[in-house]
N, C-alpha and C positions, 0 to 999 in steps of 0.2 A: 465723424466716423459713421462707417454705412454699416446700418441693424438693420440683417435680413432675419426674418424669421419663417421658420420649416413646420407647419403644420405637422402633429402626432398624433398617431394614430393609437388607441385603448381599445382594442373589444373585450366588451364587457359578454360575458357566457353566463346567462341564468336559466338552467331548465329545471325546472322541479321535479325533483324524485317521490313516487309515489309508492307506497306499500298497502298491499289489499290482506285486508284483517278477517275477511270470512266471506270467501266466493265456492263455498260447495256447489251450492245450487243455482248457480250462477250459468246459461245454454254457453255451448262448445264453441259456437263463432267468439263469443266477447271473450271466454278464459282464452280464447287462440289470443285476439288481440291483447289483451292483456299482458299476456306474456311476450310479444313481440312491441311493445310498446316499451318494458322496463328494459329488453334487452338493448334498444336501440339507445334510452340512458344508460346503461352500463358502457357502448360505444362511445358515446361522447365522451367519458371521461377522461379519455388524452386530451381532448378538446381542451378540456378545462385546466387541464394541468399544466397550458403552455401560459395560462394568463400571467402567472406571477412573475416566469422568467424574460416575456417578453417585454414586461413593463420597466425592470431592471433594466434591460439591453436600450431600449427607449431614453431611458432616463441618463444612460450614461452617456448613447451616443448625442443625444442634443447638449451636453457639458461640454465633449468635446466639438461639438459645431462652433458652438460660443465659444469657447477660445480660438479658435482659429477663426473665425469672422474678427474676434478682439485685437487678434495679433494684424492684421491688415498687411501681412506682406511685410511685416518687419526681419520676422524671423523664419524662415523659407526650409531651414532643415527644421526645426520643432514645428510648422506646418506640416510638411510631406512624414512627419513619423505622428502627428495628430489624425492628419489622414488616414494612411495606412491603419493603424488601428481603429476609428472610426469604419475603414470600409471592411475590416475585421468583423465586427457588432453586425454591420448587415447582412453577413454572411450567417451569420447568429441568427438574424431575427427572420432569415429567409429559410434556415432549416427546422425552426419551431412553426412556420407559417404552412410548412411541408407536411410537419405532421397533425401542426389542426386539420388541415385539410383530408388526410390522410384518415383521417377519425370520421368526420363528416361524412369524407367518400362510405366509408363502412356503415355510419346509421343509414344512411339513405339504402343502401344495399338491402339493409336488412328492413327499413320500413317498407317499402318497395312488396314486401312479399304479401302484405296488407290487403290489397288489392279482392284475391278473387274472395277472402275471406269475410271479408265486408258485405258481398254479394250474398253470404249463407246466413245472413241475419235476418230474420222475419219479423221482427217489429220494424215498419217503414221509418216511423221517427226516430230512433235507434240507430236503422239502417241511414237517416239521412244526417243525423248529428256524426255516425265513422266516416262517411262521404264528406263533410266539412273540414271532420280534424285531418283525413287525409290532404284534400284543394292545402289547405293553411300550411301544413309543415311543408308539402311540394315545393311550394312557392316560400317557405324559407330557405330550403336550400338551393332553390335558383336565386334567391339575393344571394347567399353566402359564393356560390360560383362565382360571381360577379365582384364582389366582394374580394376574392383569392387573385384573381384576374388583374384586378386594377393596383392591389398591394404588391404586385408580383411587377406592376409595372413601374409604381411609386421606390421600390428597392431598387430598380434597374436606375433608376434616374439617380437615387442617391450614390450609387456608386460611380458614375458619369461623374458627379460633382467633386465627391472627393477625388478622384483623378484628375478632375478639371483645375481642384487646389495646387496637384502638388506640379502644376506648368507656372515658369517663370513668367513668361509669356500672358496670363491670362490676363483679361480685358474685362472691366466693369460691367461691359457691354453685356458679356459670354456669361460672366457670374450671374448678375440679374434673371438672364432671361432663363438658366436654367432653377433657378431659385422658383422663378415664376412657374413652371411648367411643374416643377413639384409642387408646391404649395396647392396648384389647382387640382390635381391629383389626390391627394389629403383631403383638400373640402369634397372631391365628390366623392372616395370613400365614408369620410365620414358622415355623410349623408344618406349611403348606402349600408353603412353600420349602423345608424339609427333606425332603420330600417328594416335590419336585422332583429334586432333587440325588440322592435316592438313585433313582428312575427312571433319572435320565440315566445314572449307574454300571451299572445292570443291563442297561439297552439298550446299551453300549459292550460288555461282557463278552461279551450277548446276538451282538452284530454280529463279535463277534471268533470268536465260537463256530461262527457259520455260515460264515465265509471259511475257517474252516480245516476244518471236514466239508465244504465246498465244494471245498476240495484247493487251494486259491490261497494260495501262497505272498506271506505280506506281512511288513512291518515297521510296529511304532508308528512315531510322529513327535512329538514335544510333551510 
């Protein structure tokens, strides 16, 4: 029996929520950022809410992959309705990837306005520790575009396959090599999700770094 196996994809979302316990006296640039910083975690939090359901949708559709790899062509109608609902779940997992995305688009939106307020801070050190966490989270969500990009294209192929299942017709040949063509797609997201993930760590450390040269007494949460 031929065991193809489909690389899955998990993104893990960790951004730490931060709460500031006494910033009275705290100058007008850093309270701006401050506040434009929690709000951008208040954004994410669709983000986060897609993680459980997509993991779900993952877990079921690689059940259904394996039986229908199991089944090898025996049984050709419980294939094509294994399919079918299988390319169901990607529809699934491509309208929760819509609105992580959709979340993201909005933090960056609103980090974005960062920028000239950064510039009103008069301590240079200060002013070059905002200048950092701003470069880090940038270039988080330029991985996470990339990221959206390539998962967007890793669903396109799974749905190819499951329609490639439900032809009498299909050739060893045909299955392989689209097997192949998604798998490599998987590894290079997943490579690009690690990527991800160690961003968002630096940027969280990065944010934790400036509230406290900012002199603002916080505490984690989470």
């Amino acid at each position: 029996m031929l065991i193809l196996n489909k690389s899955r994809l998990l993104l893990v979302f960790i951004i730490g929520a931060f709460i500031l316990t006494g910033c009275m006296n705290s100058p007008d640039p850093e309270e701006k950022i401050y506040d434009v910083l929690e709000s951008v975690v208040a954004k994410e939090k669709d983000f986060e809410k897609q993680q459980e359901p997509l993991v779900k949708l993952e877990k079921r559709e690689k059940e259904l992959y394996d039986k229908i790899i199991n089944l090898g062509m025996k049984d050709f109608e419980e294939i094509k309705k294994l399919s079918d609902e299988a390319s169901a779940i990607v529809d699934q997992r491509v309208a929760h990837m819509e609105k992580e995305q959709e979340s993201i688009q909005a933090s960056k939106k609103e980090f974005e306005t960062l920028s000239p307020t950064i510039e009103e801070i008069e301590d240079q050190k200060l002013k070059d520790k905002a200048k950092e966490l701003y470069e880090i989270m940038m270039e988080r969500y330029k991985i996470h575009d990339a990221l959206y990009k390539d998962y967007s294209k890793a669903t396109q192929l799974d749905e190819e396959l499951y329609a490639m299942f439900k032809k009498e017709d299909l050739t060893l040949e045909q299955l392989e090599g689209q097997v192949s063509k998604i798998n490599d797609m998987y590894e290079k997201i997943l490579a690009s999700n690690k990527q991800f993930n160690e961003k968002t760590k630096e940027y969280n450390e990065a944010k934790l770094d400036f509230y406290k040269e900012a002199g603002l007494e916080i505490k984690t949460e989470g």
